[in-house]
C-alpha positions as CSV (number, residue, x, y, z in Angstrom):
1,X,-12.1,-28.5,20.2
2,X,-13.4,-28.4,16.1
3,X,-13.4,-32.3,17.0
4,X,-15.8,-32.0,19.9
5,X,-18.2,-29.1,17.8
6,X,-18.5,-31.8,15.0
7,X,-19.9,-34.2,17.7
8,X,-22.0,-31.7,18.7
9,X,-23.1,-30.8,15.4
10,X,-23.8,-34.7,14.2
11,X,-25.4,-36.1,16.9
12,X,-25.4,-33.9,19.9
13,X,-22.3,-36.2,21.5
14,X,-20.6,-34.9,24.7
15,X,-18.0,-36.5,26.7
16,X,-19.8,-37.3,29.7
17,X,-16.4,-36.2,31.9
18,X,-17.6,-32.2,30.9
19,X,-18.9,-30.2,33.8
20,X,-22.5,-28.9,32.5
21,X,-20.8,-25.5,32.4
22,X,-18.5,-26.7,29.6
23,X,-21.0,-28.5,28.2
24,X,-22.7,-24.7,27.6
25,X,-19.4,-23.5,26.4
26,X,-19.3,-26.1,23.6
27,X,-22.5,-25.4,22.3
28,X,-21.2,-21.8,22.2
29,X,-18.2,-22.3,20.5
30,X,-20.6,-24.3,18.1
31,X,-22.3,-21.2,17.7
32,X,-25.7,-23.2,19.0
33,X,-26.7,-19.9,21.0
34,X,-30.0,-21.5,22.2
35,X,-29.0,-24.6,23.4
36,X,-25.7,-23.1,24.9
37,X,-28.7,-20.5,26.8
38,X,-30.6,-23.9,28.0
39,X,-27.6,-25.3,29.5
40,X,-26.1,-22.4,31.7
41,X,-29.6,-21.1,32.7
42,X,-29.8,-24.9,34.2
43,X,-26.4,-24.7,35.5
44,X,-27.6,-21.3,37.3
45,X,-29.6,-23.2,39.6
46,X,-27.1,-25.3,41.5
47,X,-23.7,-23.5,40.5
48,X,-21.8,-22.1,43.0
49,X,-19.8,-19.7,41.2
50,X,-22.7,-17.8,39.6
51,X,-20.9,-15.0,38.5
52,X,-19.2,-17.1,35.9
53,X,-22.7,-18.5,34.4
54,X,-24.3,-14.7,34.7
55,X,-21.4,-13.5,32.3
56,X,-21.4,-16.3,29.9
57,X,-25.3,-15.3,29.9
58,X,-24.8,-12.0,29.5
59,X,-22.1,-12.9,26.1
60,X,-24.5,-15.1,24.5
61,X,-27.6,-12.7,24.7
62,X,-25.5,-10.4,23.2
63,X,-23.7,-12.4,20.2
64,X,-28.0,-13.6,20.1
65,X,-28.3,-10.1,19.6
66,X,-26.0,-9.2,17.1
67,X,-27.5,-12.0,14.8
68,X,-31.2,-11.1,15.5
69,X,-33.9,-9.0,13.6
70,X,-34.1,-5.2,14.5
71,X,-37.1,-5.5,16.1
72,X,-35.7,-8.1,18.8
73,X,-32.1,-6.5,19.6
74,X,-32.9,-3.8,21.8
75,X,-34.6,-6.3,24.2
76,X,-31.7,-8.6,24.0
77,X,-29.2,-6.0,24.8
78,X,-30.6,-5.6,27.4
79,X,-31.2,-8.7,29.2
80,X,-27.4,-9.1,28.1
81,X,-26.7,-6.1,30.4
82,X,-28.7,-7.2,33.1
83,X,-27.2,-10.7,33.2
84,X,-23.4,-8.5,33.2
85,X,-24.8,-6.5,36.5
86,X,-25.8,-9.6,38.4
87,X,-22.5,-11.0,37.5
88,X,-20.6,-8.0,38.8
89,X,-22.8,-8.3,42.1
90,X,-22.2,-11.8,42.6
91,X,-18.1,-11.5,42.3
92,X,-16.9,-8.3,41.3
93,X,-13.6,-9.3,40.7
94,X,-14.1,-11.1,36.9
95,X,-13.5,-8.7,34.7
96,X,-15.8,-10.7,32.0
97,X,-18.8,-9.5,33.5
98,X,-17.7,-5.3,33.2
99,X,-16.7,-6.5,29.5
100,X,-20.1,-7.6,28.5
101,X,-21.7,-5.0,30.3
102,X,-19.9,-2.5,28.2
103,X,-20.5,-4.6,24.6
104,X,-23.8,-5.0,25.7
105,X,-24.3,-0.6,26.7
106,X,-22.8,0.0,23.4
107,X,-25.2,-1.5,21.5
108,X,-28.1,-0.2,23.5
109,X,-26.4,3.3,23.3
110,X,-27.6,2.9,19.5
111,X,-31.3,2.5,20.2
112,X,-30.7,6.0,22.1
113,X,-31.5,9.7,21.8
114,X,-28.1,11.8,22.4
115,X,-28.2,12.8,25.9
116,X,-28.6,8.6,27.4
117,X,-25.6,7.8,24.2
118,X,-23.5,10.7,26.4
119,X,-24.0,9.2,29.8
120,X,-23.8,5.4,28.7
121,X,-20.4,6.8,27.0
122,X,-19.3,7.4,30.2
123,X,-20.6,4.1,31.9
124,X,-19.2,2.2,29.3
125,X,-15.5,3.8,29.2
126,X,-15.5,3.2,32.9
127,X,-16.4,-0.5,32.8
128,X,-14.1,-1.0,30.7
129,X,-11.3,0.6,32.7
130,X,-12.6,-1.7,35.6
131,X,-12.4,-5.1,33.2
132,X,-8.9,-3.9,32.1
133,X,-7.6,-3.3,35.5
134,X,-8.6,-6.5,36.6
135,X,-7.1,-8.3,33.8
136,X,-4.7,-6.5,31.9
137,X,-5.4,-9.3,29.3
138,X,-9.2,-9.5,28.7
139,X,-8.8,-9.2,24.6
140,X,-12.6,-8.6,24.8
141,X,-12.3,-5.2,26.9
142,X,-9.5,-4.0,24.4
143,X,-11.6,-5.2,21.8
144,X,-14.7,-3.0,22.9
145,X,-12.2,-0.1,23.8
146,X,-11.3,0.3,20.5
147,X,-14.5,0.5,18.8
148,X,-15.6,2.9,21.6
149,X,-12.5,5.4,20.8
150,X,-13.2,4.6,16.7
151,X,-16.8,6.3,17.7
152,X,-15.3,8.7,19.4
153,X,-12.7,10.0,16.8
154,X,-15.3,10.4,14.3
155,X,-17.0,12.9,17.0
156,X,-15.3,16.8,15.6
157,X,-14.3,19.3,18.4
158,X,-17.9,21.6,17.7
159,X,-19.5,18.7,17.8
160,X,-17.7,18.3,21.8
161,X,-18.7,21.3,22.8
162,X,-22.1,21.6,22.0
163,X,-22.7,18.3,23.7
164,X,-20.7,19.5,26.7
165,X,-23.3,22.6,26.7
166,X,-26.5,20.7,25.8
167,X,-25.8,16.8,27.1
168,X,-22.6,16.1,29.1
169,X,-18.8,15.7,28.4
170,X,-18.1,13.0,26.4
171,X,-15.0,10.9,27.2
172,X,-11.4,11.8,25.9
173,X,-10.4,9.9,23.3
174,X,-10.3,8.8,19.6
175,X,-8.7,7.3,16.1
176,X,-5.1,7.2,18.1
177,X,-6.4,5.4,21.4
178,X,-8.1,3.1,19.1
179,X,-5.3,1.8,17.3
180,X,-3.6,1.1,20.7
181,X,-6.4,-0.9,21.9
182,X,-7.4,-3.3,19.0
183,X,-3.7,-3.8,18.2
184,X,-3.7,-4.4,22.2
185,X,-6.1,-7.3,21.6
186,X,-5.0,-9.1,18.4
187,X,-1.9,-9.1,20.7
188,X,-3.6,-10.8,23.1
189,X,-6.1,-13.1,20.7
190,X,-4.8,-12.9,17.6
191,X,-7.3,-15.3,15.8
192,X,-10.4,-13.3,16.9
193,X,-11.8,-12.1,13.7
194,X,-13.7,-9.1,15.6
195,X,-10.2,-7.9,16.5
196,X,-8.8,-7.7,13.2
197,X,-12.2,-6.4,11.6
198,X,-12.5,-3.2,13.8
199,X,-8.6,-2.4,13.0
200,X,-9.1,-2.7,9.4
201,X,-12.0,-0.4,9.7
202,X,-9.9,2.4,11.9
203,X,-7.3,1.9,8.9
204,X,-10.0,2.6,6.2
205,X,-11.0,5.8,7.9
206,X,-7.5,7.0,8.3
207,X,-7.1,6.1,4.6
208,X,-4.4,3.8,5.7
209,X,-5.5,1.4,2.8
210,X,-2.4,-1.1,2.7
211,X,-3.3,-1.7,6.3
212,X,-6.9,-1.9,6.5
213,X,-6.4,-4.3,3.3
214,X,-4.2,-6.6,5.4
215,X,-6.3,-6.6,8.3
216,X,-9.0,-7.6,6.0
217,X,-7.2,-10.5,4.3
218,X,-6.2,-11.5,7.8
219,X,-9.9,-11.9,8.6
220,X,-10.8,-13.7,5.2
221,X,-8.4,-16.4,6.6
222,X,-9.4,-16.6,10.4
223,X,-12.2,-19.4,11.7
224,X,-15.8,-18.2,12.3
225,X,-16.3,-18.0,16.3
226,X,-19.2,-16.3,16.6
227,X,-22.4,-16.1,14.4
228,X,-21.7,-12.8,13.7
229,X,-18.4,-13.1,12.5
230,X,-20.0,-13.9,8.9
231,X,-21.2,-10.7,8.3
232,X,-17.4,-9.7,9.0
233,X,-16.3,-12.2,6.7
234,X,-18.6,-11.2,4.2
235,X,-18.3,-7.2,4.2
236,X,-14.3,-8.4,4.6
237,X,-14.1,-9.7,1.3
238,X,-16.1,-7.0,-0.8
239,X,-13.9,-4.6,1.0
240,X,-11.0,-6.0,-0.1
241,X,-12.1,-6.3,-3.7
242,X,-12.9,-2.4,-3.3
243,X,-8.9,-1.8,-1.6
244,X,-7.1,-4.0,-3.8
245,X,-8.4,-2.1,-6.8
246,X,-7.1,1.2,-4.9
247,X,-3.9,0.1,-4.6
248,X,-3.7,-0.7,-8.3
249,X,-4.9,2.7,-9.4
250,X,-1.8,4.7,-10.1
């Protein structure tokens, strides 16, 4: 594979034995998000197994997204969730298209006032029940889980019940759930930087330093996937500076 992303970094080679589907997945792996777009919204008009080009749609809007200027994200989001719904319509039974529905909610959620954040909470936990349940090992959805319940724990028990009076009931759920889940997905994909990122974060809140520190290190070490993994990289390494200084404080 980091063969074939060199080719397609000098040169724009591709086998020409790759499906135009794969082609698209290369260029996304290669972390070309616009040409990777080009190619699946061409293989869109003569696939038959839509549902599998609407998701990879859907991911790429939202790793576009993540990358983008402020003023453009909320509009990418959100073509990124619309993309996920016509993938659920056309085959409900991938769970990739509930996962990047959810990744793509929770990021609109943060455009929001506090009443829509409440009822996408509840969308999003349930798509990602739905993603999980179809496959039990969709790294993604556990991914995405965790970061949900990491929201959630930081949410106190006042703070509950005046939303339950004024907005909705927010899901159950927090800082325990969320260690279950992203240690769920490294499990599952352990060389996903994401993964290891959000875990060292939970540890940081708990003040669990000598774990957030290894997570951290773990992700200094791990191969960018996705464009957005160099922020992670980046913050990574100042905050290990910042925990390694900690733990030589007597």
């Amino acid at each position: 594979m980091a063969f074939v992303c060199v080719l397609l970094v000098f040169g724009g080679l591709v086998p020409s034995s790759f499906s135009s589907l794969e082609r698209g997945d290369l260029e996304f792996a290669a972390r070309n998000y616009p040409l990777a777009l080009a190619v699946y919204d061409t293989v869109l008009t003569t696939s038959r197994d839509s549902a599998s080009v609407l998701w990879r749609l859907a991911r790429v809007y939202v790793c576009l997204a993540d990358v983008a200027p402020e003023s453009r994200r909320l509009d990418l989001y959100r073509r990124a969730e619309a993309y996920a719904v016509r993938s659920i319509c056309a085959d409900s039974t991938k769970s990739e298209g509930y996962s990047w529905r959810a990744a793509a909610l929770g990021n609109v959620a943060m455009f929001e006032g506090s009443k829509t954040k409440v009822r996408l909470c509840t969308v999003i936990k349930q798509e990602l029940k739905r993603a999980i349940e179809i496959n039990p090992r969709d790294d993604i959805a556990f991914s995405i889980l965790g970061s949900f319940y990491m929201a959630l724990g930081n949410i106190s028990w006042l703070e509950r019940r005046l939303a339950a009076l004024f907005l909705g009931d927010l899901p159950e759920g927090g800082y325990a759930e969320s260690e279950v889940a992203l240690r769920r997905a490294i499990v599952l994909a352990p060389r996903v930087i994401r993964h290891h990122f959000e875990l060292g974060t939970l540890y940081k809140k708990l003040d669990r330093h000598k774990e957030a520190l290894k997570e951290f290190r773990q992700v200094l070490l791990l191969p960018l996937l996705l464009a957005s993994d160099e922020a992670r990289q980046s913050s990574a390494s100042r905050l290990v500076k910042d925990l390694s200084g900690d733990e030589k404080t007597p």
